[in-house]
BALOBA-1460 file (C-alpha; in Angstrom, 3 decimals):
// residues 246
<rec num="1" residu="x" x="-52.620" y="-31.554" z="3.056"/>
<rec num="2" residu="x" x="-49.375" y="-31.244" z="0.738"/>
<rec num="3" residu="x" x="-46.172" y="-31.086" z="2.357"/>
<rec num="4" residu="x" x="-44.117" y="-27.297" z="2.673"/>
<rec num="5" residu="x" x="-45.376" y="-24.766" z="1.142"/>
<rec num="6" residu="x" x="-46.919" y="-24.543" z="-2.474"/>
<rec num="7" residu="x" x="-45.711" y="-22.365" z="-5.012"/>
<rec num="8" residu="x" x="-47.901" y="-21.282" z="-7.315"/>
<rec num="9" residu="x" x="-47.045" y="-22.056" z="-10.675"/>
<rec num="10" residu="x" x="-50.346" y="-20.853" z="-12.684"/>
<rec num="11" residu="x" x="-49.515" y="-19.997" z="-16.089"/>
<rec num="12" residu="x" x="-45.949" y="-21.208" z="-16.305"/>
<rec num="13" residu="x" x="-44.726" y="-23.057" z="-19.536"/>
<rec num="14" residu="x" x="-42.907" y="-26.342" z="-18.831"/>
<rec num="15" residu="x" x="-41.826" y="-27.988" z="-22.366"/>
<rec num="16" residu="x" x="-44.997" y="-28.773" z="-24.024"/>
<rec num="17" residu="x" x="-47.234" y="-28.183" z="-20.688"/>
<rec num="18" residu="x" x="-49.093" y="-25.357" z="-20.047"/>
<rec num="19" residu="x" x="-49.821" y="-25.214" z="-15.783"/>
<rec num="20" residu="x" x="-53.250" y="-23.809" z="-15.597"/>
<rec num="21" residu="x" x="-54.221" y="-24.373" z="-11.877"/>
<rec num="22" residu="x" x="-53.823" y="-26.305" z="-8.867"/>
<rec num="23" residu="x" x="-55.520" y="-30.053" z="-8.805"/>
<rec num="24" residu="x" x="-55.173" y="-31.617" z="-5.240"/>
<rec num="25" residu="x" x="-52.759" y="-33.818" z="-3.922"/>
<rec num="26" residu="x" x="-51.730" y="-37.524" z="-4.941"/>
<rec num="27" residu="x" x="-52.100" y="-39.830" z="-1.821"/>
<rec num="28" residu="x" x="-48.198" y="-38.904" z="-0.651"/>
<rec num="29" residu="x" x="-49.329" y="-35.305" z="0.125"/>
<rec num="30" residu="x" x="-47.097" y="-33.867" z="-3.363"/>
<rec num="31" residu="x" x="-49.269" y="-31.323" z="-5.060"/>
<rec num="32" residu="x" x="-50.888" y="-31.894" z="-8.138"/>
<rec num="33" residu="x" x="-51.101" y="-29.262" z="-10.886"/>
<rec num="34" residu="x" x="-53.400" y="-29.685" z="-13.751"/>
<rec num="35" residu="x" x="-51.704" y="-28.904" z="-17.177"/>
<rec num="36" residu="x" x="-52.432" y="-28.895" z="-20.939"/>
<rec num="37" residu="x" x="-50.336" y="-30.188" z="-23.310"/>
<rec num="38" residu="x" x="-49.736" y="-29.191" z="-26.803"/>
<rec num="39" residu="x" x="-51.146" y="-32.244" z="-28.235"/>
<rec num="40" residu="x" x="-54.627" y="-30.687" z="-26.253"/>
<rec num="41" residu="x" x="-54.513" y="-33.431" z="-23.416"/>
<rec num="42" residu="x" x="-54.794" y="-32.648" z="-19.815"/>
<rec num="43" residu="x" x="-53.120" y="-34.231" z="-17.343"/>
<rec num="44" residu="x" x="-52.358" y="-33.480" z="-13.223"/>
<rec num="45" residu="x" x="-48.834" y="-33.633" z="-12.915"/>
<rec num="46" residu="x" x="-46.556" y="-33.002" z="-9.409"/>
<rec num="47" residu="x" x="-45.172" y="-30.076" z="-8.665"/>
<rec num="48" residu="x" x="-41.790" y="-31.699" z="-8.128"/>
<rec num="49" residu="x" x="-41.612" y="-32.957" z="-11.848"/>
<rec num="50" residu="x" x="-42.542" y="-29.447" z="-13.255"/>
<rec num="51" residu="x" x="-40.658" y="-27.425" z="-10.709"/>
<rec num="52" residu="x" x="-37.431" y="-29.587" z="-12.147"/>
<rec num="53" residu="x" x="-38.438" y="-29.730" z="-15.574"/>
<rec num="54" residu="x" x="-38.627" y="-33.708" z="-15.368"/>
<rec num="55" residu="x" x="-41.454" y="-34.031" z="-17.265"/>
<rec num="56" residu="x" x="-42.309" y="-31.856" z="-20.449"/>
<rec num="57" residu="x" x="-45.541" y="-34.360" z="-22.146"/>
<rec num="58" residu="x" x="-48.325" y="-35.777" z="-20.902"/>
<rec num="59" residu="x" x="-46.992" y="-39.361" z="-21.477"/>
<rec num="60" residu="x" x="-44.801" y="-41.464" z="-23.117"/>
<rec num="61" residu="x" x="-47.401" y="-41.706" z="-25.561"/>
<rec num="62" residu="x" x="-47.773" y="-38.448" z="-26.258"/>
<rec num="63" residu="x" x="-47.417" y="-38.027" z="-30.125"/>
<rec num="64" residu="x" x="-45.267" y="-34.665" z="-29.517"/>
<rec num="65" residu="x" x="-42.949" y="-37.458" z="-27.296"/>
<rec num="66" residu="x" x="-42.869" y="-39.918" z="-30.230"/>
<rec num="67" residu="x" x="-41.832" y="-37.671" z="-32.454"/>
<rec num="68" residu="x" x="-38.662" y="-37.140" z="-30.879"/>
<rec num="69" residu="x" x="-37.807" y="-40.827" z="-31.144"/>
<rec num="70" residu="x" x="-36.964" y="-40.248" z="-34.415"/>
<rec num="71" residu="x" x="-34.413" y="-37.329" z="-33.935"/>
<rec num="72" residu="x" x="-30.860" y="-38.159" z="-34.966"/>
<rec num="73" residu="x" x="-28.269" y="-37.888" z="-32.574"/>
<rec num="74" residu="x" x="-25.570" y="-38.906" z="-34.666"/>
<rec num="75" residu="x" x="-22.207" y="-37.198" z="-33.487"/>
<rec num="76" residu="x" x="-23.849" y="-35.319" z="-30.904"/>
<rec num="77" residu="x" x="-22.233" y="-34.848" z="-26.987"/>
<rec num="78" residu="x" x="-24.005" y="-35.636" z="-23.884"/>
<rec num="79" residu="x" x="-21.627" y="-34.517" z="-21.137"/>
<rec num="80" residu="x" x="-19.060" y="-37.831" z="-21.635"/>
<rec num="81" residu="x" x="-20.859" y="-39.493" z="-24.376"/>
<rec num="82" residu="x" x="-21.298" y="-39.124" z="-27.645"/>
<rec num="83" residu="x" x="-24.148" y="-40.698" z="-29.714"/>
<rec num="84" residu="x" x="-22.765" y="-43.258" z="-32.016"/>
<rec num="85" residu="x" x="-25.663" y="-44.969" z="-33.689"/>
<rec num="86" residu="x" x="-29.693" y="-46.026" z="-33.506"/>
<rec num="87" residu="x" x="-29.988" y="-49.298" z="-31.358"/>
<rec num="88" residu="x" x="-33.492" y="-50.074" z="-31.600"/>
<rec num="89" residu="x" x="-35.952" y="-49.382" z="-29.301"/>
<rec num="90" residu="x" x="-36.470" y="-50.733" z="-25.600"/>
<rec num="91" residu="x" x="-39.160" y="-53.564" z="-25.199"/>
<rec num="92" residu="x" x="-42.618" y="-53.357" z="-24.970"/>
<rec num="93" residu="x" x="-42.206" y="-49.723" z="-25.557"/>
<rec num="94" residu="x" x="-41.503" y="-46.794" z="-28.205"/>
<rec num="95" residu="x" x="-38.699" y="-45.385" z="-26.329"/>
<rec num="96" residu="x" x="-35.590" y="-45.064" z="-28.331"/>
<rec num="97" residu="x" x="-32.411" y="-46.884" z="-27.598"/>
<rec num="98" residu="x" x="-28.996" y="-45.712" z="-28.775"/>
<rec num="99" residu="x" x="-25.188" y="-46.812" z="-28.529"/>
<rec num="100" residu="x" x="-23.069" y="-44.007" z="-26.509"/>
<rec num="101" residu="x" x="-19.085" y="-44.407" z="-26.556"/>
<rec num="102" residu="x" x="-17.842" y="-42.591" z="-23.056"/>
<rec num="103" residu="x" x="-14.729" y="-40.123" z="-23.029"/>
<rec num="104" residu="x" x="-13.133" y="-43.391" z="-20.872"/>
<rec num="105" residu="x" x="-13.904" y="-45.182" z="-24.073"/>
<rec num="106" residu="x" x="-16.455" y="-47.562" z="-22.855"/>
<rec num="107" residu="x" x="-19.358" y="-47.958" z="-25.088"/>
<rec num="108" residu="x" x="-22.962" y="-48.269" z="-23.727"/>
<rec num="109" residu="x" x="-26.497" y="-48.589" z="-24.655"/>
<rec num="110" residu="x" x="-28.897" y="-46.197" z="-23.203"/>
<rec num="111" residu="x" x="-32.371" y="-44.278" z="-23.302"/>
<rec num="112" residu="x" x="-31.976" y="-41.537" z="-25.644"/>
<rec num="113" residu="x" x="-34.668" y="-39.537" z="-23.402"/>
<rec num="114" residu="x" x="-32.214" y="-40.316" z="-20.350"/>
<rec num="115" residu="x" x="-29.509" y="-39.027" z="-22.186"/>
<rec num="116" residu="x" x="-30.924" y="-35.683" z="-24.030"/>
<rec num="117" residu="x" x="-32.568" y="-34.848" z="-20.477"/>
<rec num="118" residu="x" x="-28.928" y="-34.853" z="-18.602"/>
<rec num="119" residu="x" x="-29.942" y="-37.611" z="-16.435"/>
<rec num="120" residu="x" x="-27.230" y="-39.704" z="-17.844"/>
<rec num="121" residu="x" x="-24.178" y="-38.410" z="-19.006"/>
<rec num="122" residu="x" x="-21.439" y="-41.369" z="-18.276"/>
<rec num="123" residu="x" x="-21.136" y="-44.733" z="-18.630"/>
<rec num="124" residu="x" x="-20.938" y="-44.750" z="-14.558"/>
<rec num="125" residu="x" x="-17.301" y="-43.728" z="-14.658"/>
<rec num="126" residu="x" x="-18.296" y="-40.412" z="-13.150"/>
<rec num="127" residu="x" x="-19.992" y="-41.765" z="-10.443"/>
<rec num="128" residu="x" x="-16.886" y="-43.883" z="-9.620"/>
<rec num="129" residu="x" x="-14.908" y="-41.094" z="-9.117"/>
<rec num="130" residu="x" x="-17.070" y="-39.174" z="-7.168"/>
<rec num="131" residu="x" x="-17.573" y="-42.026" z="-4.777"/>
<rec num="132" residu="x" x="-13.495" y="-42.892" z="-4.565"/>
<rec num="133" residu="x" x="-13.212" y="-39.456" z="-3.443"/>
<rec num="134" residu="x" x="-15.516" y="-40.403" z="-0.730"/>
<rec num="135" residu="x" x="-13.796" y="-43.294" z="0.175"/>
<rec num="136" residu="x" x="-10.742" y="-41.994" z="0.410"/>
<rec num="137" residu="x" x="-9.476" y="-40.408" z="3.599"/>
<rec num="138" residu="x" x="-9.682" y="-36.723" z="2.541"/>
<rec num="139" residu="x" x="-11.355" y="-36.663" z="-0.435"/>
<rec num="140" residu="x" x="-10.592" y="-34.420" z="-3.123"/>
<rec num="141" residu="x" x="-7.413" y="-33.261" z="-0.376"/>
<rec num="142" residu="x" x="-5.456" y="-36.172" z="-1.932"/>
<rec num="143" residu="x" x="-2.144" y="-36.389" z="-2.782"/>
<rec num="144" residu="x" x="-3.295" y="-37.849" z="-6.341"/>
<rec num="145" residu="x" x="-5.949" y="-36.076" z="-6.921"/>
<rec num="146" residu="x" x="-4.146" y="-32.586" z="-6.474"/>
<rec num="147" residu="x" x="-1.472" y="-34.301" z="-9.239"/>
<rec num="148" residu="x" x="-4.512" y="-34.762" z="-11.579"/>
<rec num="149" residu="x" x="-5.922" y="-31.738" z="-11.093"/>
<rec num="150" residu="x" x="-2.666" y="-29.983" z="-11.321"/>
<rec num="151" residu="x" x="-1.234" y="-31.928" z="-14.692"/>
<rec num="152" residu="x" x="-4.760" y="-30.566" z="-16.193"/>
<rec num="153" residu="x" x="-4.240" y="-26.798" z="-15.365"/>
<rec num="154" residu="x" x="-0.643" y="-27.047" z="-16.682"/>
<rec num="155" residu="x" x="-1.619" y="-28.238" z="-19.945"/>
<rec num="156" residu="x" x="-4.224" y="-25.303" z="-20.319"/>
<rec num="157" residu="x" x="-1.587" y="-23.238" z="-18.495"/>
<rec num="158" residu="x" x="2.194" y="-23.542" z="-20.612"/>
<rec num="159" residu="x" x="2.944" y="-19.963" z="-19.816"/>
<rec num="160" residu="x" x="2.218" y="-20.092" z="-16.280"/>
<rec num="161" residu="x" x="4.131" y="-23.313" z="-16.048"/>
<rec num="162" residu="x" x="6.966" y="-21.401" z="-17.797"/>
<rec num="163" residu="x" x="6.670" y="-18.263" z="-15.728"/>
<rec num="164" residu="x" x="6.619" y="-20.493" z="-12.779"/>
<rec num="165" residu="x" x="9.964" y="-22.082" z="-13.470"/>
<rec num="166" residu="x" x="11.580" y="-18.957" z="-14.017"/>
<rec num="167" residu="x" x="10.470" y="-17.587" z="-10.595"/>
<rec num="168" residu="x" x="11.946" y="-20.835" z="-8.895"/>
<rec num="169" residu="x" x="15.554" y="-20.539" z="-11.204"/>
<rec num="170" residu="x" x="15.422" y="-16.527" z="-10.119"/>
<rec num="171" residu="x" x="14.762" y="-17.757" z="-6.461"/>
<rec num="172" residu="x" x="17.809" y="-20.249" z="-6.094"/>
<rec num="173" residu="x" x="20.065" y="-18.199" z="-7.902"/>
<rec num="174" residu="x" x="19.492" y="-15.480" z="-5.353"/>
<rec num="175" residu="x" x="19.609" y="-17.636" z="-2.726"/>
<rec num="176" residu="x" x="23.026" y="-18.444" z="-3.490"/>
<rec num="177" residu="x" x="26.099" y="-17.116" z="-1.260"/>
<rec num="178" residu="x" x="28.784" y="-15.338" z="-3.031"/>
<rec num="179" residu="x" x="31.248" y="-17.260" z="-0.349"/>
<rec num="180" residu="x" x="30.824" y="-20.473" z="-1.352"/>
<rec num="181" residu="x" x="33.872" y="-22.327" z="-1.858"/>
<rec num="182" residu="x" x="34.832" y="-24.803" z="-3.958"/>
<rec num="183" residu="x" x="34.707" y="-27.511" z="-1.450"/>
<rec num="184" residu="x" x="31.187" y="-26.405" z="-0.727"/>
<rec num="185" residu="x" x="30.306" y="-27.194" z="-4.747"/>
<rec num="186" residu="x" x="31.889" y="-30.628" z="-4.023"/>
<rec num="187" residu="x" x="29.725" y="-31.520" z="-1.572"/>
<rec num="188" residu="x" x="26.176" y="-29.810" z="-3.129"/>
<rec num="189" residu="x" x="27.453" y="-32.160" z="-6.714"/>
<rec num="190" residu="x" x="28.071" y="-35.230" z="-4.357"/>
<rec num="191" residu="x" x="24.093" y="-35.172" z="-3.212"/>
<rec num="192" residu="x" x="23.093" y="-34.783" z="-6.656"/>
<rec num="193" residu="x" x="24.988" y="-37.824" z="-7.791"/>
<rec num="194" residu="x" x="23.981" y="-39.822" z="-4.507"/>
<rec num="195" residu="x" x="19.962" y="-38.999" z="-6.252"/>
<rec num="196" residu="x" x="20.555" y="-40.768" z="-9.161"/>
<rec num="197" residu="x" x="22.240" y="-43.057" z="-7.899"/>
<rec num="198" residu="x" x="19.475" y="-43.966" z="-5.490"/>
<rec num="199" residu="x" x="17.004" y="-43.489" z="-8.112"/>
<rec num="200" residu="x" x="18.975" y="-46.289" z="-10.414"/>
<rec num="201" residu="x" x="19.212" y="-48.739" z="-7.631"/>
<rec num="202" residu="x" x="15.475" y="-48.702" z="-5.817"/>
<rec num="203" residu="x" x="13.886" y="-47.528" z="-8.882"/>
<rec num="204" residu="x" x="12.059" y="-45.234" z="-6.634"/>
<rec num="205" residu="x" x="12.553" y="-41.383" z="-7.826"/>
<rec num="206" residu="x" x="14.689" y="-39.460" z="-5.552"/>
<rec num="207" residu="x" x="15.045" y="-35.833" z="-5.310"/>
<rec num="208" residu="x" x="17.550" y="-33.413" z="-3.886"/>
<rec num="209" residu="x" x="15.390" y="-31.283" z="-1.783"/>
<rec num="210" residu="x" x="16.105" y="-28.027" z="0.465"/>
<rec num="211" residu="x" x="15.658" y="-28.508" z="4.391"/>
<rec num="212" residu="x" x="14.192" y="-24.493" z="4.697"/>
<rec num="213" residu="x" x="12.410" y="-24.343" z="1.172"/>
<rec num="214" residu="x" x="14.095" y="-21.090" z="-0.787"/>
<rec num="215" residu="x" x="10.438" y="-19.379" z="-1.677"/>
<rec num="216" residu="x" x="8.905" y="-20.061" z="2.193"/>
<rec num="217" residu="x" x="6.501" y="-17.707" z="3.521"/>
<rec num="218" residu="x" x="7.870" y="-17.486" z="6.428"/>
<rec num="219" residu="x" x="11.474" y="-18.337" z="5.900"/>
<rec num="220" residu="x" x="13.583" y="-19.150" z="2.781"/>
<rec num="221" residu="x" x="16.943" y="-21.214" z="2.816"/>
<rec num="222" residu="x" x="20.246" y="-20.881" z="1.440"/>
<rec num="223" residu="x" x="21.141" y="-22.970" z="-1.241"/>
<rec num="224" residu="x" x="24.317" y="-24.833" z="0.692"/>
<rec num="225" residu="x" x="25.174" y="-28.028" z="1.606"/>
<rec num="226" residu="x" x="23.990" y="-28.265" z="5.159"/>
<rec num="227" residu="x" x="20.441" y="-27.119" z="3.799"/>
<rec num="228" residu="x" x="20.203" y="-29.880" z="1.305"/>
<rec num="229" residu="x" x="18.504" y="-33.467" z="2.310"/>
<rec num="230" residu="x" x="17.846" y="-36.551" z="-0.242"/>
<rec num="231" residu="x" x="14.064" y="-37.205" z="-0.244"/>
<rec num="232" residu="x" x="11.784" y="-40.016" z="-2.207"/>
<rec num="233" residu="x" x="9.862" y="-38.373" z="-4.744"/>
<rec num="234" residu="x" x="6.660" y="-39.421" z="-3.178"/>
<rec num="235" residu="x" x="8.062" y="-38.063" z="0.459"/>
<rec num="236" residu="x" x="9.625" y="-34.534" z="-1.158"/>
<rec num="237" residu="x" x="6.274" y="-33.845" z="-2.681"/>
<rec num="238" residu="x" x="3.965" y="-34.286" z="0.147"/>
<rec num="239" residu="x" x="6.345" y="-31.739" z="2.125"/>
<rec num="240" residu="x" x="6.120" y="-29.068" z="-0.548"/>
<rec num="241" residu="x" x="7.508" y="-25.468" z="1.223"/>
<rec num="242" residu="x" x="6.543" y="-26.719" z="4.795"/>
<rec num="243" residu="x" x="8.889" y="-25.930" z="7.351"/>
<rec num="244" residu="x" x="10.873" y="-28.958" z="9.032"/>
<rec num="245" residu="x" x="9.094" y="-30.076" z="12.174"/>
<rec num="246" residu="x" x="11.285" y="-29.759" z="14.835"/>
């Protein structure tokens, strides 16, 4: 009895293994298939492994396997690493061993079959990030990841980032009273000047930020002194064009 249903994979190609019927089950209930391999061996293999592409040979022993051993991966990208040179072979065995440097710069030693199959494709680094995200209240919702993921779509992006800032300088400008007077210049200048100021003696960044944000959805603010606040960088960022709770 296997487990689920079967799907019948009769005459399907998988690498070097030709699927030519089923063969049983293995004592956990997976279906066998029995398949010829280029090298004229036949072997029952799960349908799992074939149905994945996890297995291509007979065996590690297959000569058609062995062969590969010897390919040259010189230069060549694996999803974060790149193969830097032959390391011998792993022990007791004719599986090929090479030296991989990561895009985080770590260098490694690895299975080239791991490697060339996607199995591996870090030096763990990716896997660390993946589980931080877990781990962190929110996930990928964070305030640092959205500033990662944002600094990398501005460097692909310049003239979005450009079009972007002239939308915001057209915004104020607009949102800018003709009857402002002179005193009411005084007194916008004086919270700039109170932000650096702040910024020089915390050494925390301080921005001047607008109560009612000028581009809301809902509602945009003037650009006048009773609209304007003094806000930690951190603190002005996380509130982005929310409306002030009241």
């Amino acid at each position: 009895m296997t487990r689920g249903i079967a799907a019948d994979l009769t005459g399907l190609i998988r690498g070097h293994l030709l699927i030519k019927r089923r063969n049983g089950s293995d004592p956990q209930s997976n279906a066998l298939w029995l398949c010829i391999c280029d090298c004229g061996k036949k072997v029952s293999i799960r349908a799992g492994y074939l149905r994945k592409g996890k297995q291509e040979y007979c065996s590690k022993q297959c000569p058609l396997y062995v062969a590969t051993l010897r390919i040259d991966l010189t230069g060549q990208r694996f999803g974060r690493l790149v193969a830097l040179k032959h390391a011998g072979f792993r022990p007791g065995s004719n599986i090929a061993v090479w030296s991989f440097r990561c895009d985080c710069g770590t260098v490694i030693k690895r299975k080239h079959d791991g490697v060339r199959s996607g199995h591996t494709s870090s030096c763990g680094c990716y896997d660390r990030e993946v589980r931080l995200k877990r781990q962190i209240p929110g996930g990928s919702k964070t305030l640092e990841y959205h500033r990662v993921a944002h600094r990398k779509w501005a460097s692909k992006n310049p003239e979005k980032v450009i079009a972007n800032a002239l939308r915001r300088t057209k915004a104020k400008r607009l949102r800018i009273p003709k009857w402002l007077t002179q005193e009411h210049w005084a007194e916008i200048k004086a919270f700039y000047v109170e932000a650096r100021r702040l910024t020089e003696v915390t050494g925390i960044m301080h921005h001047v930020d607008h109560i009612h944000a000028l581009r809301g959805k809902t509602l945009s603010g003037l650009h006048v002194p009773w609209n304007l606040q003094i806000l930690p960088k951190e603190e002005n960022l996380r509130k982005a064009n929310k409306l002030p709770s009241v």
